[in-house]
N, C-alpha and C positions, 0 to 999 in steps of 0.2 A: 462628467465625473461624479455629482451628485446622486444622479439617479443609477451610475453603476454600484453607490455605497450604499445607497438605499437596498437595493436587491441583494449585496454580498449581505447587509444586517436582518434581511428575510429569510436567508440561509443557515446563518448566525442561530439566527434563534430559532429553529425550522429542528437543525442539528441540536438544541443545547434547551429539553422540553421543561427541565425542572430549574431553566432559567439561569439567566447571567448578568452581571454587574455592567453598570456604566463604563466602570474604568476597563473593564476587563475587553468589552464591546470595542472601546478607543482603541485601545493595543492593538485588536483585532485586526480590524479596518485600515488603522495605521493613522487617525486621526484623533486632533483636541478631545479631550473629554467633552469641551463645552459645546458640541457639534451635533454632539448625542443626541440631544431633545431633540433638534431641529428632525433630526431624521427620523426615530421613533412617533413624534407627531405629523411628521408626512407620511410615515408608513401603517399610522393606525386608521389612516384614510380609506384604505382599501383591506386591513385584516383588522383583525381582534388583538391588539395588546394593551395591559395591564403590569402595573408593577406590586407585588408584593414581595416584603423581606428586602427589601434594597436588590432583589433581581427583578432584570425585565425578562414581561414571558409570552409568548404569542398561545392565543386560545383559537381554534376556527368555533366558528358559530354553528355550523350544521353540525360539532359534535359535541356541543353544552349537553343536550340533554339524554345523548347516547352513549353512554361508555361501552368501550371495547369490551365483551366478553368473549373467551375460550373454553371450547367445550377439553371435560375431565381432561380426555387422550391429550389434548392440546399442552393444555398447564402441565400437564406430568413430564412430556415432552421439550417445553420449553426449559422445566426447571432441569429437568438432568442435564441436557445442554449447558445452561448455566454453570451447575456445579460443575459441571467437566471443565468449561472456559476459565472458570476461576481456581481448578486447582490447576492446570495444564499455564496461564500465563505467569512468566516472569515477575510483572506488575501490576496488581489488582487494578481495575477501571473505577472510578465513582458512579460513572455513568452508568455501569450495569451494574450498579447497586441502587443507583436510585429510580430505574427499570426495572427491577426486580420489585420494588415497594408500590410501586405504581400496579405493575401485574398482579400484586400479595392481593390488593385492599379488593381489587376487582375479582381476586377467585373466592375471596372472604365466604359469599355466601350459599356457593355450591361445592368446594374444595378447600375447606379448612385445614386438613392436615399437609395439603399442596403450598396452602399460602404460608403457612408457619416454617412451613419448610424452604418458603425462599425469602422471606423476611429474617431465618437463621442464616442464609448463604449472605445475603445484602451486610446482615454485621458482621461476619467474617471478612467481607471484603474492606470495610471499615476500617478495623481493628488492623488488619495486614498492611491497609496504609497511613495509619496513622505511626505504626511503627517503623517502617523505613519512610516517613515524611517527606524527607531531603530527595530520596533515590525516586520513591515513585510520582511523587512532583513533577521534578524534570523529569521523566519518561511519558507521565498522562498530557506534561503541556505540551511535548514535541509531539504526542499523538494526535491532541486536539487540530495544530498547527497544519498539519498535514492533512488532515482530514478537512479541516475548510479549505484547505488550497485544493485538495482533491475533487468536493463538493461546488465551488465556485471554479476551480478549472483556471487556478492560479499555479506559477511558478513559485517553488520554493529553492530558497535558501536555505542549506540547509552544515553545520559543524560538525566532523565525525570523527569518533576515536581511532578511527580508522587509517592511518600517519603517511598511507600513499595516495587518499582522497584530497582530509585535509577538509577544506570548506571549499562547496561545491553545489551547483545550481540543479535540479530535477523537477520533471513534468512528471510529477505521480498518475500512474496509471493503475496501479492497482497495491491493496493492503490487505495484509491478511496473516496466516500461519503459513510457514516452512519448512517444512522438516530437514534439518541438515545429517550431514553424514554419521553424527552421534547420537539421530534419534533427536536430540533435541529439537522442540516447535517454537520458535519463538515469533514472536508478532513483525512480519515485513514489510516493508514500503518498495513495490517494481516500479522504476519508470524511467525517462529518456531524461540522458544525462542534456543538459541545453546547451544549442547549437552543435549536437552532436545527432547519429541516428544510434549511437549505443543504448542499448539498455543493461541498465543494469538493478541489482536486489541486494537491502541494506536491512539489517537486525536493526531494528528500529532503538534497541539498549543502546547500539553503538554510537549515534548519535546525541549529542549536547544539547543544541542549540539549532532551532526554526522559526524561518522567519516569512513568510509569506510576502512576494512582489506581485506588484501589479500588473507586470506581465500577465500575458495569456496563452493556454496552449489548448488544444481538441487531441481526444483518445483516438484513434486510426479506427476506421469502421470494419476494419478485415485482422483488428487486432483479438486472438482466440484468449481469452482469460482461463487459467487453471482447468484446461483440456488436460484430461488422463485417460490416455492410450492402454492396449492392451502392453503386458511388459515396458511401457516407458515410465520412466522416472521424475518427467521434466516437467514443469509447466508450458504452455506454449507460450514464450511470453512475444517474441517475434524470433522466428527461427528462419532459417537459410536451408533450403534443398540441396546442400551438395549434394555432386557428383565429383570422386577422387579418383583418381591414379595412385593405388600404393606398391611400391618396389616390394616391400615385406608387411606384413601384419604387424609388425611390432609399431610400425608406424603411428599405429593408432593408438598407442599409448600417450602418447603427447597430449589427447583430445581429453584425457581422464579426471581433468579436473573443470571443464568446460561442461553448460547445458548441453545434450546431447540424445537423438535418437536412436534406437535401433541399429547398427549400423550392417545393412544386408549385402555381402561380400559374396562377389563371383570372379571366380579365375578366369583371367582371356591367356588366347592361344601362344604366348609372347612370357607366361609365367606372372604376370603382372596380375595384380588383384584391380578390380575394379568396384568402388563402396559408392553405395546412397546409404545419408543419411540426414536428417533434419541438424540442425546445429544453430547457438545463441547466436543472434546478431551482434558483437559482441568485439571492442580490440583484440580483447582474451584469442577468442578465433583466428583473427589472424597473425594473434604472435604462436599460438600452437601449430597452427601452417607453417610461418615461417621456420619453427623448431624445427619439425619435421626435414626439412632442409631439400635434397633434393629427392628424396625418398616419397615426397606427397607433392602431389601436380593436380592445380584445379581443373577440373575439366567444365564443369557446369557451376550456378549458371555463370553465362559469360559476362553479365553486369559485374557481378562478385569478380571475374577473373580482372575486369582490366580495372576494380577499387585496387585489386590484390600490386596489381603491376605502377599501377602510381604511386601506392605509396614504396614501393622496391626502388622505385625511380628517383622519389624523391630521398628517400636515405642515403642510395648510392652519391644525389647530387651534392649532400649535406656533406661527404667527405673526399668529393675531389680537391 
């Protein structure tokens, strides 16, 4: 267990370059503050750590005396990025603020009006959270939260505003921007609901409260991250090949609030439609099946048909 805490505190600070607190470190991990040394002093065995300012900070040695440079296109590139991520998120990062001062000092001597230019986005993002303190607090710590469970490959825990989750366990798979049906992009966390194969994607706002377990979980190796198709909408996040039987096209209405593909529709000889379409792996999925009622018949594939038919079985048995 030691040397698994040692490694998640490699990671810890790996993620966190402008450095973090003992006590913060503790929380992290889920261990005593007074634990701390022990680990920090078996792990400056094998890297470069240092404390200054009451944070600890990991240095690699082969790049003491090389700092990163980016050429002009680079920095001009990174910084509109920035500006775009900082007016485009909900709640400003510290982190890409103190990313930004670190990139500032090293364009300093070739890109002066680049660096001034992101040492003014760095205080803006400042300033935005110093003012909603309370709100963007808890949104950066359940960011962080997730982001080490995601980087060590922890299960989280995780409370949501959300009244028919509730508090609920997830194998983060992937974080990022969303665009939902209003345009809006706000920052999401995809991943597999535990001891489930559902996946599902959460407004990372909508969430309170994360808490990282020591559980463990592995991303799927044939899992396709934010694949965009010509005309789809979707992510890939794990999707199903149907193949459907629909009595009418309106049928497919039901699916309209579901991840969903293309859905390519050909008439067979019998008036019946027949659709392929990719689709979330997802409950959602099979309660818009079930909607559909007799009007949608799975035809493919037939792993999905006989998931489809146990749980029909099992409902039906819950009300004999």
């Amino acid at each position: 267990m030691k040397g698994e805490r040692i490694a998640q505190l490699e990671l810890l600070l790996r993620s966190h370059p402008e450095g973090i607190r003992r006590a913060e470190i503790a929380r992290r991990l889920g261990v005593h503050r007074s634990t701390i040394s022990r680990y920090v002093e078996e792990l400056s065995e094998h890297i470069d750590i240092y404390e200054e300012n009451n944070l600890i900070k990991l240095r690699s040695k082969d790049d003491e005396s090389s700092p990163m440079e980016l050429s002009v296109y680079e920095s001009l590139a990174f910084n509109m990025g920035a500006e775009a991520l900082a007016a485009t998120a909900e709640f400003r990062s510290p982190h890409l603020a103190s990313a930004l001062r670190k990139l500032a000092m090293n364009m300093r001597s070739y890109a002066p009006r680049i660096s001034d230019n992101a040492l003014n986005i760095a205080d803006q993002i400042d300033k935005a959270i110093q003012k909603d303190r309370e709100g963007a607090g808890q949104y950066n710590q359940v960011l962080e939260v997730l982001i080490d469970c995601w980087v060590s490959g922890r299960i989280a825990r995780i409370s949501t505003s959300v009244t028919d989750l509730e508090e609920i366990e997830i194998a983060p798979y992937f974080i990022g921007f969303k665009e939902d049906q209003s345009g809006r992009r706000p920052i999401t966390v995809t991943g597999r609901l535990r001891h489930t194969k559902d996946i599902i994607t959460l407004d990372i706002s909508s969430i309170t409260e994360a808490r990282m377990l020591d559980e463990t979980y592995t991303i799927p190796d044939n899992l396709r991250p934010f694949s965009h198709k010509e005309e789809e909408k979707y992510d890939a996040i794990d999707m199903i090949p149907l193949k459907l039987i629909l009595k009418e096209k309106s049928a497919l209405n039901s699916f309209s609030q579901i991840i969903h593909g293309k859905p390519e529709i050909t008439k067979l000889d019998d008036g019946t439609l027949l659709c392929r379409m990719d689709a979330e792996n997802s409950i959602e999925l099979m309660l818009r099946i079930i909607q559909g009622g007799t009007s949608v018949k799975i035809i493919e594939p037939d792993s999905y048909r006989k998931k489809m038919l146990q749980a029909l079985e099992s409902i039906i048995a819950m009300y004999r």
